[in-house]
N, CA, C and O atoms as a MOPAC input file, in Angstrom:
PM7 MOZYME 1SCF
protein

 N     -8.96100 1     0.78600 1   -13.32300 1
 C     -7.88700 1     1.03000 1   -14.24000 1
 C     -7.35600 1     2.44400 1   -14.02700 1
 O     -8.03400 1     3.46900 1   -14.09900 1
 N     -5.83600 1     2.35100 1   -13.71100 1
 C     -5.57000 1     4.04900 1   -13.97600 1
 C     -5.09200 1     4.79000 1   -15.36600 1
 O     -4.11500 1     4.61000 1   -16.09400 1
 N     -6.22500 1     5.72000 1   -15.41900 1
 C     -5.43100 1     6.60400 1   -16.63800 1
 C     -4.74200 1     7.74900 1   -16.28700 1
 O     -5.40900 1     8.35900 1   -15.45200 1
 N     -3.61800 1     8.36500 1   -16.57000 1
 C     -3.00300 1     9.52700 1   -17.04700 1
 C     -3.01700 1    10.52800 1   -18.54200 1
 O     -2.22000 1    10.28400 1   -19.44700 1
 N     -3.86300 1    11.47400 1   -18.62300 1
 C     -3.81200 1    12.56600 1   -19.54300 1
 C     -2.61600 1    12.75200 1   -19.63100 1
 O     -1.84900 1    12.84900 1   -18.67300 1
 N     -2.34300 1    12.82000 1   -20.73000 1
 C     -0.84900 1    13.84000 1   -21.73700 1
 C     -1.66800 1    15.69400 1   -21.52900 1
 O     -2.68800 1    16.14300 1   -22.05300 1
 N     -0.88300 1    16.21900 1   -20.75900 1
 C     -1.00500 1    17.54500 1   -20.56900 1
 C     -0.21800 1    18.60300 1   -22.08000 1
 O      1.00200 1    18.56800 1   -22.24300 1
 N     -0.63100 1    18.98700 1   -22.51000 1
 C      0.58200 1    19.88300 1   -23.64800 1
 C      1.69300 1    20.34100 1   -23.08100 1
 O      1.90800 1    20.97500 1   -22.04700 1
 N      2.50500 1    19.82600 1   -24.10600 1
 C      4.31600 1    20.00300 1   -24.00600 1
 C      4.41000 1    19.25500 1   -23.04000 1
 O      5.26700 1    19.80100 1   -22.34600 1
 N      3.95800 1    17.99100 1   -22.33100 1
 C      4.75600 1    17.70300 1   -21.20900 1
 C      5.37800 1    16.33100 1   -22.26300 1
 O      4.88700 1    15.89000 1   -23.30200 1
 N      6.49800 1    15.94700 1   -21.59900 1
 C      7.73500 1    14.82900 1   -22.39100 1
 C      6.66900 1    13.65300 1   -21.41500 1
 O      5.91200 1    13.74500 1   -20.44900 1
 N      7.14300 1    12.59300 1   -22.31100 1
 C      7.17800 1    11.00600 1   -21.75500 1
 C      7.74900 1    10.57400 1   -20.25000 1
 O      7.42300 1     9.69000 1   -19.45700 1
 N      8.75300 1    11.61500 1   -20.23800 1
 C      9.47800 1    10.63700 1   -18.61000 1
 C      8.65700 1    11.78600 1   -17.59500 1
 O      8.87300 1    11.69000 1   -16.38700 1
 N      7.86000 1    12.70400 1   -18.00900 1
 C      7.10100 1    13.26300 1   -16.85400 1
 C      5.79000 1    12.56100 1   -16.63200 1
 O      5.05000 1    12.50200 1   -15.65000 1
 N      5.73800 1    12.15200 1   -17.59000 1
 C      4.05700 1    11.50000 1   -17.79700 1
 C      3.79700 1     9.89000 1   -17.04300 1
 O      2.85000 1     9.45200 1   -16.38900 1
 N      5.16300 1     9.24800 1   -17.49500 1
 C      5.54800 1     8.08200 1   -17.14000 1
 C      5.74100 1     8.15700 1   -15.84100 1
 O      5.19900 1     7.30300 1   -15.13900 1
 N      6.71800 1     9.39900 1   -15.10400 1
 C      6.61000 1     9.61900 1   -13.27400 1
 C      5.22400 1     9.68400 1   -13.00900 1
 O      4.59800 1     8.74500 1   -12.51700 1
 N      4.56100 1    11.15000 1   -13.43400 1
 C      3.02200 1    10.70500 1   -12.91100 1
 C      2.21500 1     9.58800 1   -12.72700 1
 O      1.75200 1     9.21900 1   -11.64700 1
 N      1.98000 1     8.79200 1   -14.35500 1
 C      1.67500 1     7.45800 1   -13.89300 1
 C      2.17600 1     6.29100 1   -12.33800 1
 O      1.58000 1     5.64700 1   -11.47500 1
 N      3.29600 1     6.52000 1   -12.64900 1
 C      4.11500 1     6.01400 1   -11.53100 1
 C      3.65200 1     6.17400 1    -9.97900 1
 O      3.65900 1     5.33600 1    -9.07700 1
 N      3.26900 1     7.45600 1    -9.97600 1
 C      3.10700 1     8.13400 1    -8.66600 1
 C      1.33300 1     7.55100 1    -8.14300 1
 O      0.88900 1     7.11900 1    -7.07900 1
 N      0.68500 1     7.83000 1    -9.56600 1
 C     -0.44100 1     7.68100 1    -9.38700 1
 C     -0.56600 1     5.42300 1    -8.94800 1
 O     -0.90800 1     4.98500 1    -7.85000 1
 N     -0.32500 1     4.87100 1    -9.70800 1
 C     -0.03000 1     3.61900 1    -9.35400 1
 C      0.71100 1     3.25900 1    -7.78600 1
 O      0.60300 1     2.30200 1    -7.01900 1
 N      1.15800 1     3.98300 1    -7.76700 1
 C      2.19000 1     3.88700 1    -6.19200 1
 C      0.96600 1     4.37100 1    -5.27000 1
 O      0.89900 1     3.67200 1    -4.25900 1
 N      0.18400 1     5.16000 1    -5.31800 1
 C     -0.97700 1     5.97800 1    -4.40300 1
 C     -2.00400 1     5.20500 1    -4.81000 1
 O     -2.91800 1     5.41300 1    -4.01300 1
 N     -2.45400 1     4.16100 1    -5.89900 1
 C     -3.54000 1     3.15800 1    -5.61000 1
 C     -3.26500 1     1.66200 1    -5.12400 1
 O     -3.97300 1     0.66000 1    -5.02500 1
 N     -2.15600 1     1.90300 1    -4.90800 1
 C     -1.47000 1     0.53700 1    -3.83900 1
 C     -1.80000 1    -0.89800 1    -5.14400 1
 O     -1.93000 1    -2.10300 1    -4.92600 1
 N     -1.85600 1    -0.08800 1    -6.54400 1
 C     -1.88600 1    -1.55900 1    -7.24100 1
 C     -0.78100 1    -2.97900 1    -7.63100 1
 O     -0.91000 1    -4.14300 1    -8.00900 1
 N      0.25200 1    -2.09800 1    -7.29300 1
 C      1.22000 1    -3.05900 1    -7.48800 1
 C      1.61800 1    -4.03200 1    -6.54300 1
 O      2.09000 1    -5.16200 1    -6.66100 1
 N      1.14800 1    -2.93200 1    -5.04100 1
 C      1.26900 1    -3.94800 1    -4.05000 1
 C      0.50200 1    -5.31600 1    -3.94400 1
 O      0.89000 1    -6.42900 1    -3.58900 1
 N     -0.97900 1    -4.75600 1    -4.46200 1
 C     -2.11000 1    -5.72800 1    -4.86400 1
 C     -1.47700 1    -6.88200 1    -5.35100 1
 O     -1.24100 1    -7.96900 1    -4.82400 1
 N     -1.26300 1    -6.44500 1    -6.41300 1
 C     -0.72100 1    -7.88300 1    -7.33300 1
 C      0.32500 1    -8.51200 1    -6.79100 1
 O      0.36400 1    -9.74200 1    -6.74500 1
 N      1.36500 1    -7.68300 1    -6.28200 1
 C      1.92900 1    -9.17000 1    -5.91800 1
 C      1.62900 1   -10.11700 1    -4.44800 1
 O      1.81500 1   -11.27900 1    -4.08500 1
 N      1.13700 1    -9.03700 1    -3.95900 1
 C      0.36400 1    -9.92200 1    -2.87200 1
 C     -0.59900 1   -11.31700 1    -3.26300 1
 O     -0.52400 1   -12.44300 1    -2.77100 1
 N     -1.62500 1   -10.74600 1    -4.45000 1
 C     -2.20300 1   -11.95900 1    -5.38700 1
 C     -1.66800 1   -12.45100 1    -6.10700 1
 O     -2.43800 1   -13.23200 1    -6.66500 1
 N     -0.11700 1   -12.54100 1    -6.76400 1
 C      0.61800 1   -13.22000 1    -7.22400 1
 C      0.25300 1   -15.04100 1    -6.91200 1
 O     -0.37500 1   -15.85900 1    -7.58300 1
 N      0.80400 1   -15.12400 1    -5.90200 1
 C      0.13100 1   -16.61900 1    -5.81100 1
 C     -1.05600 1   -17.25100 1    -4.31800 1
 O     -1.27600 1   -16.49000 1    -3.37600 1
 N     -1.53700 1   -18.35400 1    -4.35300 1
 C     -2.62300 1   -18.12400 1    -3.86900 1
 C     -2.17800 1   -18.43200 1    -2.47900 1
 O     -1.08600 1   -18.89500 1    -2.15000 1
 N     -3.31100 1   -18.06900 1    -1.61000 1
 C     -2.79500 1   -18.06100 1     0.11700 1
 C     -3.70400 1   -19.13700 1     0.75900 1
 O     -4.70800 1   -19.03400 1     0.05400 1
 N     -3.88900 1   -19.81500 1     1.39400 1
 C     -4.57200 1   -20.62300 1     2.05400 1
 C     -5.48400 1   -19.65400 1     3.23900 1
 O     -4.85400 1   -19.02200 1     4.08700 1
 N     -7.01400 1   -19.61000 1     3.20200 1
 C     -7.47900 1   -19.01400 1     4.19200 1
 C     -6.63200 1   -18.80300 1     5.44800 1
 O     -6.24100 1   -17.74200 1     5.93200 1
 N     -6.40200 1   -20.30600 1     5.94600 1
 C     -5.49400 1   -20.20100 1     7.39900 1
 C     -4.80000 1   -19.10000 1     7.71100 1
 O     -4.94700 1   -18.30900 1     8.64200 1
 N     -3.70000 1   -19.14800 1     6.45900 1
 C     -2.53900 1   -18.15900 1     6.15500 1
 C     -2.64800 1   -16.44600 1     6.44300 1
 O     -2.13400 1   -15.47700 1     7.00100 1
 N     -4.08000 1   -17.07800 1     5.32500 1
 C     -4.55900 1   -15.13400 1     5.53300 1
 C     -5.10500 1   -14.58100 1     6.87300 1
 O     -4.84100 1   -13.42200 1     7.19600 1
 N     -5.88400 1   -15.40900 1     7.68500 1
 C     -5.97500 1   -15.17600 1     8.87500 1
 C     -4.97500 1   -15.08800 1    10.15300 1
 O     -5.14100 1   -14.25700 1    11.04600 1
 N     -3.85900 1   -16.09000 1    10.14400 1
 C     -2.64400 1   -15.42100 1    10.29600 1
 C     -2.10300 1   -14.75200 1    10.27700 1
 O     -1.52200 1   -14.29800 1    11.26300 1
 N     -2.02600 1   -14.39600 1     9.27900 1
 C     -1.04000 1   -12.81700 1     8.37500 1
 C     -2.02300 1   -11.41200 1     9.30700 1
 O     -1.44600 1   -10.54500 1     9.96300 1
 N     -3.72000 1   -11.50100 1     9.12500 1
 C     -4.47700 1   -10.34800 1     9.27400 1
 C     -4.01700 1   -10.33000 1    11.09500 1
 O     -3.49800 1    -9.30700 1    11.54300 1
 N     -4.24900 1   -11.43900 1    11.93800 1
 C     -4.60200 1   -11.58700 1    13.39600 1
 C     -2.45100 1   -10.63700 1    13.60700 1
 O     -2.15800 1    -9.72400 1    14.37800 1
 N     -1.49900 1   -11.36300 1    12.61600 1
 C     -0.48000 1   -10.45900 1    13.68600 1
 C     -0.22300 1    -8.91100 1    13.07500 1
 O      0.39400 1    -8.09200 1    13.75400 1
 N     -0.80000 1    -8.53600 1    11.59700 1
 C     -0.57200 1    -7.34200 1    11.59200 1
 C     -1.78600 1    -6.78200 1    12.64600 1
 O     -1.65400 1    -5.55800 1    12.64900 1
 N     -2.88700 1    -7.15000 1    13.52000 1
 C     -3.64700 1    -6.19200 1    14.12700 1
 C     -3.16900 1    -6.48900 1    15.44000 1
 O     -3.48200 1    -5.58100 1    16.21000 1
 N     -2.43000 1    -7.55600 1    16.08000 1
 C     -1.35600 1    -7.41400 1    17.02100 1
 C     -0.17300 1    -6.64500 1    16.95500 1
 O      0.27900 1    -6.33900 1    18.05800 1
 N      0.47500 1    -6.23400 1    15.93700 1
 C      1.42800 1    -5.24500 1    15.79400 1
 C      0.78900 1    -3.91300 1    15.77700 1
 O      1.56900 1    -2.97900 1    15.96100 1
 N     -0.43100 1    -3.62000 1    15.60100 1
 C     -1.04600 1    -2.65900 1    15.18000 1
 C     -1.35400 1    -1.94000 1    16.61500 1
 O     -1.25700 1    -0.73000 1    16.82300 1
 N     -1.73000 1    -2.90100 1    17.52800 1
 C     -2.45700 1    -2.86700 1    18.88100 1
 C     -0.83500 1    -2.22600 1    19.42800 1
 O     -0.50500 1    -1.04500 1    19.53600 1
 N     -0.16800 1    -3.23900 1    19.65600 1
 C      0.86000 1    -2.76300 1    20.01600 1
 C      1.70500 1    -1.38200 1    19.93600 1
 O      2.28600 1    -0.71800 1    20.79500 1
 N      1.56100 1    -1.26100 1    18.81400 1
 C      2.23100 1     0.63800 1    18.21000 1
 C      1.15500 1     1.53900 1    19.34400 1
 O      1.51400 1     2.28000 1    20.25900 1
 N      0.27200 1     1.31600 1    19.08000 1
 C     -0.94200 1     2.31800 1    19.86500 1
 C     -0.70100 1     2.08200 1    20.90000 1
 O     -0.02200 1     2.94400 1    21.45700 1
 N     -1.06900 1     0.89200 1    21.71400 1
 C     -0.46600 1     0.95500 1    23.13700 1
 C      0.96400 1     1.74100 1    23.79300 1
 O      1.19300 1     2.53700 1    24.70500 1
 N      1.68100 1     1.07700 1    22.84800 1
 C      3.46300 1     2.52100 1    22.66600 1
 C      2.92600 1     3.75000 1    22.80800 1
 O      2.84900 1     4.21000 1    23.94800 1
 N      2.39900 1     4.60300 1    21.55500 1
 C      2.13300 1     5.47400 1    21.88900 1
 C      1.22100 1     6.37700 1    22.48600 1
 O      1.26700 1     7.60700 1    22.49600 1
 N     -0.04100 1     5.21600 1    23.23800 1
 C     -0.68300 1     6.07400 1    23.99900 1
 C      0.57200 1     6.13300 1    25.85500 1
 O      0.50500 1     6.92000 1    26.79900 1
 N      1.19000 1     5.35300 1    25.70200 1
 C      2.32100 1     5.53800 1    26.87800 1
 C      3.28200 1     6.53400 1    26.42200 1
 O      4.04800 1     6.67300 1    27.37600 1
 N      3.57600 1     7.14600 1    25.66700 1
 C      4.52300 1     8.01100 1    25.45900 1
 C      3.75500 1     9.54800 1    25.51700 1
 O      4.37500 1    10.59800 1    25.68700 1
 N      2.31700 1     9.44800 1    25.34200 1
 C      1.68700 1    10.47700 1    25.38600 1
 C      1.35600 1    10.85300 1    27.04100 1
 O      0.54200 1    11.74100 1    27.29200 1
 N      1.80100 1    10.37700 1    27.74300 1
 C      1.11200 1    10.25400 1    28.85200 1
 C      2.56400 1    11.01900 1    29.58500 1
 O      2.53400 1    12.05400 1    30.25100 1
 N      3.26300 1    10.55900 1    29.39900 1
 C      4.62500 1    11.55700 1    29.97100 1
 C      5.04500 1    12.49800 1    29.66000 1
 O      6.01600 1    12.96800 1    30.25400 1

């Protein structure tokens, strides 16, 4: 769960950004809607096998760009 302290004198729409910021930096929102609805194993193994083919790929890029 994230909490945010009320610091003295700080207003609502600073407190409400912090929260914000802090939620955005525990990747929870992404969470949820990713678990929004359910995935079929298959799916998820799919999904994992081409983001670590895209992943492979970037690195391969830039270990060739390092090289020149």
């Amino acid at each position: 769960m994230t909490k945010v302290i009320i610091d003295d004198g700080e207003s609502f729409d600073s407190l409400l950004r912090r929260f914000n910021k802090k939620v955005q930096r525990d990747r929870i929102m992404s969470e949820a809607r990713r678990r929004r609805f359910f995935e079929k194993p298959s799916i998820v193994r799919k999904r994992k096998k081409a983001a670590k083919l895209r992943k492979s790929r970037r690195q391969t890029y830039r270990d060739q760009q390092a090289h020149y």
